[in-house]
N, C-alpha and C positions, 0 to 999 in steps of 0.2 A: 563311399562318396556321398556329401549331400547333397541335396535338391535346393538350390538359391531362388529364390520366391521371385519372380517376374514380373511382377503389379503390384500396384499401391495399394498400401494398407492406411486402416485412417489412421492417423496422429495419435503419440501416447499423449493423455493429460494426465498432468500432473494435480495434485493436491496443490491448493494454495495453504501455505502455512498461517495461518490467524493472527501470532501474532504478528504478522507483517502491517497487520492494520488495526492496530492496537493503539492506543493513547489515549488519556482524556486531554479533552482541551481544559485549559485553568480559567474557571469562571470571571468574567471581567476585561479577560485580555482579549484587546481587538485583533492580535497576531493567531490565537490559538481559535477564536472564534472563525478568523477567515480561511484558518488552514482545515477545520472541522466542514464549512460546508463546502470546501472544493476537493474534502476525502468524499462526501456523502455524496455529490453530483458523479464524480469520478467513479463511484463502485453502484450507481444509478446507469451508469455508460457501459460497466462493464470492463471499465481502461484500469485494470488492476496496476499496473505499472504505474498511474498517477496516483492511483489510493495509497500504495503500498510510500510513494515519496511523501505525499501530503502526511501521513500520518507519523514517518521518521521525523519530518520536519516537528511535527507537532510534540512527539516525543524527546527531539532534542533541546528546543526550546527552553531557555534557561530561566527566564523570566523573573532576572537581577537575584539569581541565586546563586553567583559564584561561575555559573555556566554561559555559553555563548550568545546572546538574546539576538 
């Protein structure tokens, strides 16, 4: 029979994957420019969940290539 642990253990952390915050902004553009400092305020917070959007955004940004601007 096992012995089931009775008290709190602290939290497992996980690894943040890198490139979750991956992207260059395209020089020039005011969209990838503004999506760049609210990754860089955002992972200055600590709020990886807003870096990790801000930087999808930034990476899906199309920027009249065919893709969705």
């Amino acid at each position: 029979m096992t012995n089931p642990v009775r008290y709190s253990q602290k939290p497992v952390e996980l690894p943040l994957d890198s490139w979750l915050l991956e992207g260059d902004p395209v020089p020039g553009c005011k969209v990838c420019t503004a999506l760049g400092l609210q990754r860089g305020q955002a992972r200055k917070q600590n709020d990886w969940a807003a870096a990790c959007a801000a930087a999808r955004e930034i990476r899906n940004h199309g920027h009249g290539h065919g893709g969705a601007a």
